[in-house]
Backbone atoms as SQL, in Angstrom:
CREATE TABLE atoms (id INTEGER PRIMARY KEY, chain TEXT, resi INTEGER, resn TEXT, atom TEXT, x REAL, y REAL, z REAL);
INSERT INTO atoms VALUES
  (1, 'A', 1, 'UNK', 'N', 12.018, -20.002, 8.771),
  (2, 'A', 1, 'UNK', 'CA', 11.215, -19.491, 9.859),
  (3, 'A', 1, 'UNK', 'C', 10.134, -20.527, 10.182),
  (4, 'A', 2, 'UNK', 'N', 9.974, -20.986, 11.485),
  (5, 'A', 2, 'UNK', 'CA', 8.848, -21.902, 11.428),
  (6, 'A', 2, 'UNK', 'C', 7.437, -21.266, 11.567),
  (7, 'A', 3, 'UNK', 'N', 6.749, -21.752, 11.019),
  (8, 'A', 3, 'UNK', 'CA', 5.133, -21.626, 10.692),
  (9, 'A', 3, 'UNK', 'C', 4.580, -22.342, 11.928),
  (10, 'A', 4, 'UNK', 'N', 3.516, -21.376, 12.093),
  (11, 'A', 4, 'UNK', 'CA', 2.538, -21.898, 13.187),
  (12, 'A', 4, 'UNK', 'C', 1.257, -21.878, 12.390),
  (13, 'A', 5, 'UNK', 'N', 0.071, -22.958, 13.061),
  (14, 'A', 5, 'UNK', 'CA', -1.285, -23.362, 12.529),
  (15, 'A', 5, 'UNK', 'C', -2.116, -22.202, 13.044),
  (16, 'A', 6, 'UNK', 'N', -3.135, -21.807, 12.569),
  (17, 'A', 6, 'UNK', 'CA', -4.150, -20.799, 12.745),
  (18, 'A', 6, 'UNK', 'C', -5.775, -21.565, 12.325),
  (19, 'A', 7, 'UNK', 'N', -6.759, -21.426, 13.180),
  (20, 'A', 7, 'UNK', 'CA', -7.949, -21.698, 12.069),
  (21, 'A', 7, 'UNK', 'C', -8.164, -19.590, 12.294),
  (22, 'A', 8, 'UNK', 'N', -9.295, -20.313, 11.269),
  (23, 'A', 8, 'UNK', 'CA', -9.587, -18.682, 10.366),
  (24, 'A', 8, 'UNK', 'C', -10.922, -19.149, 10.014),
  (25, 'A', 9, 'UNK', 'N', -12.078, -18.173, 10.587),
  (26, 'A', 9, 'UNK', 'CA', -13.346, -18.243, 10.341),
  (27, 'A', 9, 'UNK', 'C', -13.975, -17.568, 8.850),
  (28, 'A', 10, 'UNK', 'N', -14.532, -17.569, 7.686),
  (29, 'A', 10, 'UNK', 'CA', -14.382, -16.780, 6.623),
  (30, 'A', 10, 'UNK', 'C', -15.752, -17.477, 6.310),
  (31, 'A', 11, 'UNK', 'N', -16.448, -15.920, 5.659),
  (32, 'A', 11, 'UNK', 'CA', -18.208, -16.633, 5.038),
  (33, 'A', 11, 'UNK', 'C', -17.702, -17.595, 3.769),
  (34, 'A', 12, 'UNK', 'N', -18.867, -18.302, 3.163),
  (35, 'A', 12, 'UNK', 'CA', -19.121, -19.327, 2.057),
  (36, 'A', 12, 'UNK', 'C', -17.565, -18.244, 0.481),
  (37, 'A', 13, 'UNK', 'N', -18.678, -17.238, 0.815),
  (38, 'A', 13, 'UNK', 'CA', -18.392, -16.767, -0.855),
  (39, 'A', 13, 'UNK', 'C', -16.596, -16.537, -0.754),
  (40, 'A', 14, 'UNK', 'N', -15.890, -15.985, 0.766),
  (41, 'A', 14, 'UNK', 'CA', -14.757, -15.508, 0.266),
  (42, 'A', 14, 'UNK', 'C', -14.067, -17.283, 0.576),
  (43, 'A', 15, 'UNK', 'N', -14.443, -17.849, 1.319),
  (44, 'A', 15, 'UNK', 'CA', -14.039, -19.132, 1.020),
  (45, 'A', 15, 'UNK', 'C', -13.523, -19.945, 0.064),
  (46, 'A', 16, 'UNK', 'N', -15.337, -19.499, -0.914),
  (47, 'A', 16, 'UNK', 'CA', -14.988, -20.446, -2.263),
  (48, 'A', 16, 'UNK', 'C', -14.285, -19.513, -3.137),
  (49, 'A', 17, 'UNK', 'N', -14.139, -17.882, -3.239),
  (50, 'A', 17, 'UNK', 'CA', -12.869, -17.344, -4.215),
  (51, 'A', 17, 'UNK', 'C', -11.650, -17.875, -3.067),
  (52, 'A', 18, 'UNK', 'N', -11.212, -18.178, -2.223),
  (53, 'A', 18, 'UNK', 'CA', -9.649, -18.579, -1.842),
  (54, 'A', 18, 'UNK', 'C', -9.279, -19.905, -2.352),
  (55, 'A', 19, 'UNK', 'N', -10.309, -20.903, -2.469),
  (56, 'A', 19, 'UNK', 'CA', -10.252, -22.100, -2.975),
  (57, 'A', 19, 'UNK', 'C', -10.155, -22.301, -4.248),
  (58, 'A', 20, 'UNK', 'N', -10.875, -21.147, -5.313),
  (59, 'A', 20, 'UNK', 'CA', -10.434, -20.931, -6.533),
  (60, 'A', 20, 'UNK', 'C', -9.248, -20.701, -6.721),
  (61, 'A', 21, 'UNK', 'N', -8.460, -19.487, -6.029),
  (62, 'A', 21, 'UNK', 'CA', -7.140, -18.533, -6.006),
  (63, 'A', 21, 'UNK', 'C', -6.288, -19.795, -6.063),
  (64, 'A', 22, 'UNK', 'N', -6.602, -20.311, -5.098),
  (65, 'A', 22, 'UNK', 'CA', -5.327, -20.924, -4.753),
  (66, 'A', 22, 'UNK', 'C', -5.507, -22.170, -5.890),
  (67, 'A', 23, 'UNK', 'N', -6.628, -22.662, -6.421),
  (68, 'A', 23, 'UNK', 'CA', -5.875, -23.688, -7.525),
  (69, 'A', 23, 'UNK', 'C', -5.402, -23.364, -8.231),
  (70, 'A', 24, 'UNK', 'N', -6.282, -21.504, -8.603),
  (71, 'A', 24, 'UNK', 'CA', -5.328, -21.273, -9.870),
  (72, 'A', 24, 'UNK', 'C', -4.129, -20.440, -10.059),
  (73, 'A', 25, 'UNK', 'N', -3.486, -20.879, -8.539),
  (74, 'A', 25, 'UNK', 'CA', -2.052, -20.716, -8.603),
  (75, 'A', 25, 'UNK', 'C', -0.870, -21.902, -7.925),
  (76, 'A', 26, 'UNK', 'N', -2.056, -23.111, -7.965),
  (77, 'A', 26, 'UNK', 'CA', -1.465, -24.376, -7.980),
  (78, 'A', 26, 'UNK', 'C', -1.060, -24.576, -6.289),
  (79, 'A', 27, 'UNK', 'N', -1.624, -23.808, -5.684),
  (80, 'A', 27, 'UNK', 'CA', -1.472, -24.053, -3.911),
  (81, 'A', 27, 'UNK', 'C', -2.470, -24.410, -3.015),
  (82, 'A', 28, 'UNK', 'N', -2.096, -23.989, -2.144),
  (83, 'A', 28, 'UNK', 'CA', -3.156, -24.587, -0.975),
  (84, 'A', 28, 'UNK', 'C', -4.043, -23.003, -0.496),
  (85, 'A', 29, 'UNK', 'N', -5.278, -23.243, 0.069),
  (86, 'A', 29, 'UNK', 'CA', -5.704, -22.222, 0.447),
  (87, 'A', 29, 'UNK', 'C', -4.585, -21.351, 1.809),
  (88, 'A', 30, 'UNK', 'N', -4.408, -22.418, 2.804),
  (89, 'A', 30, 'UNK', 'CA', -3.336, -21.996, 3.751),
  (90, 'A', 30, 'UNK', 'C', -2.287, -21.440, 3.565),
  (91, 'A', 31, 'UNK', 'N', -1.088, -21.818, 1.834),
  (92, 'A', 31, 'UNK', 'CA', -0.358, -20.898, 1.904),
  (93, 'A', 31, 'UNK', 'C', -1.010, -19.813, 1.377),
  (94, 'A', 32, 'UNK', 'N', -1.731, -19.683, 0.223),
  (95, 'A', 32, 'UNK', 'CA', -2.489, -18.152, -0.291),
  (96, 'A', 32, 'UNK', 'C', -2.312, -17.124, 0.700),
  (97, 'A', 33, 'UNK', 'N', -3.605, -17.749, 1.720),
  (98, 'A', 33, 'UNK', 'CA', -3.694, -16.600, 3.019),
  (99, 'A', 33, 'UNK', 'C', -2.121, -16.010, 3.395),
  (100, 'A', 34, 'UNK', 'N', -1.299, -17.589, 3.678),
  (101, 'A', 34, 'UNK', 'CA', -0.193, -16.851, 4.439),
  (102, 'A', 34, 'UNK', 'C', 0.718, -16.258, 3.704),
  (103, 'A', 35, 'UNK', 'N', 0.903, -16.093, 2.076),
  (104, 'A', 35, 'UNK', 'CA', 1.705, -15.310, 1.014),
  (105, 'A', 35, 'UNK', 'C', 0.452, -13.726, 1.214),
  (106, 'A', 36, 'UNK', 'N', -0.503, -13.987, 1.332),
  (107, 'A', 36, 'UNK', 'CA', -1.387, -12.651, 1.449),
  (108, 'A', 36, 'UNK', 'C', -0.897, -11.999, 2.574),
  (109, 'A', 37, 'UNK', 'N', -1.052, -12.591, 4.146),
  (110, 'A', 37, 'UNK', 'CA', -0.559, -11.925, 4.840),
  (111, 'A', 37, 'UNK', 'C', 0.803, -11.225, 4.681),
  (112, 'A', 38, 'UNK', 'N', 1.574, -12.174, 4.453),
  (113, 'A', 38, 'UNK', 'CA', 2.778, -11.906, 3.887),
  (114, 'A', 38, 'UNK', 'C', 3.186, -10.456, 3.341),
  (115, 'A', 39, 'UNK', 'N', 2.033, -10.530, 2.352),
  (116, 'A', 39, 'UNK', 'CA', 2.603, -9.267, 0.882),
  (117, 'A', 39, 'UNK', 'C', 2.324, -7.862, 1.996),
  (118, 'A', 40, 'UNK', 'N', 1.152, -8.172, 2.671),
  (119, 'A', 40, 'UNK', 'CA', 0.517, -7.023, 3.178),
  (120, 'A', 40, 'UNK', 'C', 1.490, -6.346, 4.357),
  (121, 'A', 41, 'UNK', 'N', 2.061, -7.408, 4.935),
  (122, 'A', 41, 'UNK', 'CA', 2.758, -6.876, 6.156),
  (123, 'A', 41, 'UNK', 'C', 3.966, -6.228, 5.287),
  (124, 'A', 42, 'UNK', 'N', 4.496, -6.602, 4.058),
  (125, 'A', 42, 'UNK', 'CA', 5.567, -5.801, 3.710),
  (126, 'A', 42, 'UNK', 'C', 5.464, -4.574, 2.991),
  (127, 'A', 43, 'UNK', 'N', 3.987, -4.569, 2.269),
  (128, 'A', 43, 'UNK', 'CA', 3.375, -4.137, 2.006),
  (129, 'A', 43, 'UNK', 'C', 3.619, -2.307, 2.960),
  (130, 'A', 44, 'UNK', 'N', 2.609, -2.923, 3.910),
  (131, 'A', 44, 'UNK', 'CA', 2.819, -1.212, 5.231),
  (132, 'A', 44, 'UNK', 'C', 4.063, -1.105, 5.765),
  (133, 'A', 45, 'UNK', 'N', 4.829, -1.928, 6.182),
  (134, 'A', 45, 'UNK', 'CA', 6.295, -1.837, 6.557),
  (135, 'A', 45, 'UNK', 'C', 7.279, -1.163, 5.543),
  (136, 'A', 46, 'UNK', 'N', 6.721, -1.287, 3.906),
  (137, 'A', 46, 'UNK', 'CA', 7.433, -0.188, 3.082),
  (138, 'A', 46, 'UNK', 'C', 6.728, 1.164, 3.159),
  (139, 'A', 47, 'UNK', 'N', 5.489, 1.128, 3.619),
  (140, 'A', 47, 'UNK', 'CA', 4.714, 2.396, 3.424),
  (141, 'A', 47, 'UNK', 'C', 5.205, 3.135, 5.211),
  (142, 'A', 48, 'UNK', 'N', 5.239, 2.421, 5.430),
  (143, 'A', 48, 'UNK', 'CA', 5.751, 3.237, 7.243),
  (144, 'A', 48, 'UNK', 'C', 7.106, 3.852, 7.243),
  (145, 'A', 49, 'UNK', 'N', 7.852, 2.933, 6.304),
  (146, 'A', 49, 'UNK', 'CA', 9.548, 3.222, 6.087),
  (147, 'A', 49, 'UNK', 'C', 9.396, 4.752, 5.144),
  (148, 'A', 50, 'UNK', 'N', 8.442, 4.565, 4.076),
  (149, 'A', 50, 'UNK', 'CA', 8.784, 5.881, 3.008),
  (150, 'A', 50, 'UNK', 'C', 7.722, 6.876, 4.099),
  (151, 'A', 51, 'UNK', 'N', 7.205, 6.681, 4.880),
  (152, 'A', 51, 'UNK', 'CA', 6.255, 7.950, 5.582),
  (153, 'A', 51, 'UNK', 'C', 7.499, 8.708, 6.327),
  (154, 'A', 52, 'UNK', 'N', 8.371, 7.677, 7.055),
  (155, 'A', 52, 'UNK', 'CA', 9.467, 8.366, 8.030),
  (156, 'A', 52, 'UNK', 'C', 10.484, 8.983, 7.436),
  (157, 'A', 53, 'UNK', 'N', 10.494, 8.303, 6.157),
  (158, 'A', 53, 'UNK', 'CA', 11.596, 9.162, 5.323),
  (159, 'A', 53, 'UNK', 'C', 11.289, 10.197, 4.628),
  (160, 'A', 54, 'UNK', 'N', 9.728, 10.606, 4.243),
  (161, 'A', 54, 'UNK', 'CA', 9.237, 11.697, 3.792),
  (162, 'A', 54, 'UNK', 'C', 9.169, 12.964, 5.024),
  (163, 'A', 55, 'UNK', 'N', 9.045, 12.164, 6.132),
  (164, 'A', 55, 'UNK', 'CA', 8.647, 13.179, 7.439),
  (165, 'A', 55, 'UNK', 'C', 10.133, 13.979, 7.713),
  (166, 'A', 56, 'UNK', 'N', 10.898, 13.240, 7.977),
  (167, 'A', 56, 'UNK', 'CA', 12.280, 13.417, 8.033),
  (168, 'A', 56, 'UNK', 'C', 13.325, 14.704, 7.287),
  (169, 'A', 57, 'UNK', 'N', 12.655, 14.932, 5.938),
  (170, 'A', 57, 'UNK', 'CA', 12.764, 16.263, 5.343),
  (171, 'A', 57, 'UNK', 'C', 13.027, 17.277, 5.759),
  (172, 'A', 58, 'UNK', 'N', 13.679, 18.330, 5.591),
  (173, 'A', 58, 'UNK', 'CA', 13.256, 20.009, 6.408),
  (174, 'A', 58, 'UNK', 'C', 12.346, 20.245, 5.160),
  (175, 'A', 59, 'UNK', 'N', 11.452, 21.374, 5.684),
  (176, 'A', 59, 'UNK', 'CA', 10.949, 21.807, 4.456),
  (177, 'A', 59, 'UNK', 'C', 11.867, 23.100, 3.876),
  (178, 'A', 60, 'UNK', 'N', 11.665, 23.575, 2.516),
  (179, 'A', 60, 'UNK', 'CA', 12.659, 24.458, 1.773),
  (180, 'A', 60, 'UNK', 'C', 11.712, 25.781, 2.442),
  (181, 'A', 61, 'UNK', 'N', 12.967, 26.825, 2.666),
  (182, 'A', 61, 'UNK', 'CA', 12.140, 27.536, 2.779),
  (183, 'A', 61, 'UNK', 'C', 11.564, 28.900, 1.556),
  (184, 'A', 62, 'UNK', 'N', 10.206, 29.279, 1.817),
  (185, 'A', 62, 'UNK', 'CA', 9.518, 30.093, 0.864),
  (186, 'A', 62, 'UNK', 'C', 9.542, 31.376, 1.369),
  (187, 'A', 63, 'UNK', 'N', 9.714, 31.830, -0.312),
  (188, 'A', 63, 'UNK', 'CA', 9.702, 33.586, 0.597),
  (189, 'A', 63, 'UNK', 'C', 8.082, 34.199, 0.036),
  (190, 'A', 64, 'UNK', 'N', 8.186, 35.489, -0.435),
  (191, 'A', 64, 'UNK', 'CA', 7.266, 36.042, -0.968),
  (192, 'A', 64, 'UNK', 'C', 7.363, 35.691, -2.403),
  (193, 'A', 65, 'UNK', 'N', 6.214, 35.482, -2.948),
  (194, 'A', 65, 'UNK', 'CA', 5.609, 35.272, -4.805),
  (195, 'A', 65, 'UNK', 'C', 6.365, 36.291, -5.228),
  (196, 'A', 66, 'UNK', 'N', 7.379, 36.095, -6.531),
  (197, 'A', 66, 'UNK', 'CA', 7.537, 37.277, -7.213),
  (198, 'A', 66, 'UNK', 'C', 6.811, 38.280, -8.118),
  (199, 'A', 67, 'UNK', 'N', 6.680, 39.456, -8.060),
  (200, 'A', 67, 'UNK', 'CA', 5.082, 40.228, -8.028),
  (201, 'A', 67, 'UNK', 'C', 5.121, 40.270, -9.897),
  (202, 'A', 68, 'UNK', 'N', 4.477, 40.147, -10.711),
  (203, 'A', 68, 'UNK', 'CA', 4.474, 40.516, -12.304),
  (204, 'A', 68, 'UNK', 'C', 3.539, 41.336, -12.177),
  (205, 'A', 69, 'UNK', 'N', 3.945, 42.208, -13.412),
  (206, 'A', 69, 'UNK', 'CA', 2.813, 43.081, -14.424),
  (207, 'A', 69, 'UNK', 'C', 1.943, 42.071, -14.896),
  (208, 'A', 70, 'UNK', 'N', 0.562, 42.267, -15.248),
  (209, 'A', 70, 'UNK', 'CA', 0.531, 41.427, -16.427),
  (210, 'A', 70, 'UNK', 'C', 0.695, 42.102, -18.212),
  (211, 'A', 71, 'UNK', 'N', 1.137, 41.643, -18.626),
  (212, 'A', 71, 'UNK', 'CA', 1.462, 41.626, -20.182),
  (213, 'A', 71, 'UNK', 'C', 0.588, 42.463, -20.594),
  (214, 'A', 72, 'UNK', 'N', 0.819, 43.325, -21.566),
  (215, 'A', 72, 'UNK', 'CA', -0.698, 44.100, -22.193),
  (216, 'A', 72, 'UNK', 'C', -1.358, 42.923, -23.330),
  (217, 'A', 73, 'UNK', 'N', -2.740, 43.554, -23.172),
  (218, 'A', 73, 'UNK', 'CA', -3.661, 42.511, -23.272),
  (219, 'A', 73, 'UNK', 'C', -4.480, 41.620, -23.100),
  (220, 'A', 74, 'UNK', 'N', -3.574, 41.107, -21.370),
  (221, 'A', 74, 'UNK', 'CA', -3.934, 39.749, -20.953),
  (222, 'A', 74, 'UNK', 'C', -5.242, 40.194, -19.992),
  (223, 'A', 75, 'UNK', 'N', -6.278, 39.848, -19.348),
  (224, 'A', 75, 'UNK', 'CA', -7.264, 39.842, -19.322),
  (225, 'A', 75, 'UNK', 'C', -7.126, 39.247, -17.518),
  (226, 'A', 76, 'UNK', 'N', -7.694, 40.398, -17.023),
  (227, 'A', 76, 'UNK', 'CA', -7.126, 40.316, -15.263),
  (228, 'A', 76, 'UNK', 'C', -8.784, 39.381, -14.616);
């Protein structure tokens, strides 16, 4: 897939943790970001997929609670 250039404005501090991250996973700050973007977009694209497949359900249907005594003893 070809990659396109972006600048990206970011304060001092998250700067200097991306510049950490990324040495200490032996990369560049540019790919970091773009493996971050990355995770995130697949990230909600699995969470959008399991929302439609949860929605998608019928619900079971419920009737009435089945009614009990309670037990002698037990404390109402």
């Amino acid at each position: 897939m070809p990659m396109k250039n972006v600048t990206v404005t970011v304060d001092d501090p998250a700067l200097e943790w991306a510049r950490v991250e990324a040495a200490r996973r032996n990369t560049s700050v540019s790919r970091l970001l773009g493996d971050m973007l990355a995770e995130r977009m697949r990230q909600q694209d699995a969470y959008a997929q399991a929302m439609r497949q949860a929605l998608a359900f019928e619900p079971l249907p419920m009737g009435p609670a089945p009614r009990r005594k309670p037990s002698e003893g037990a404390s109402i």
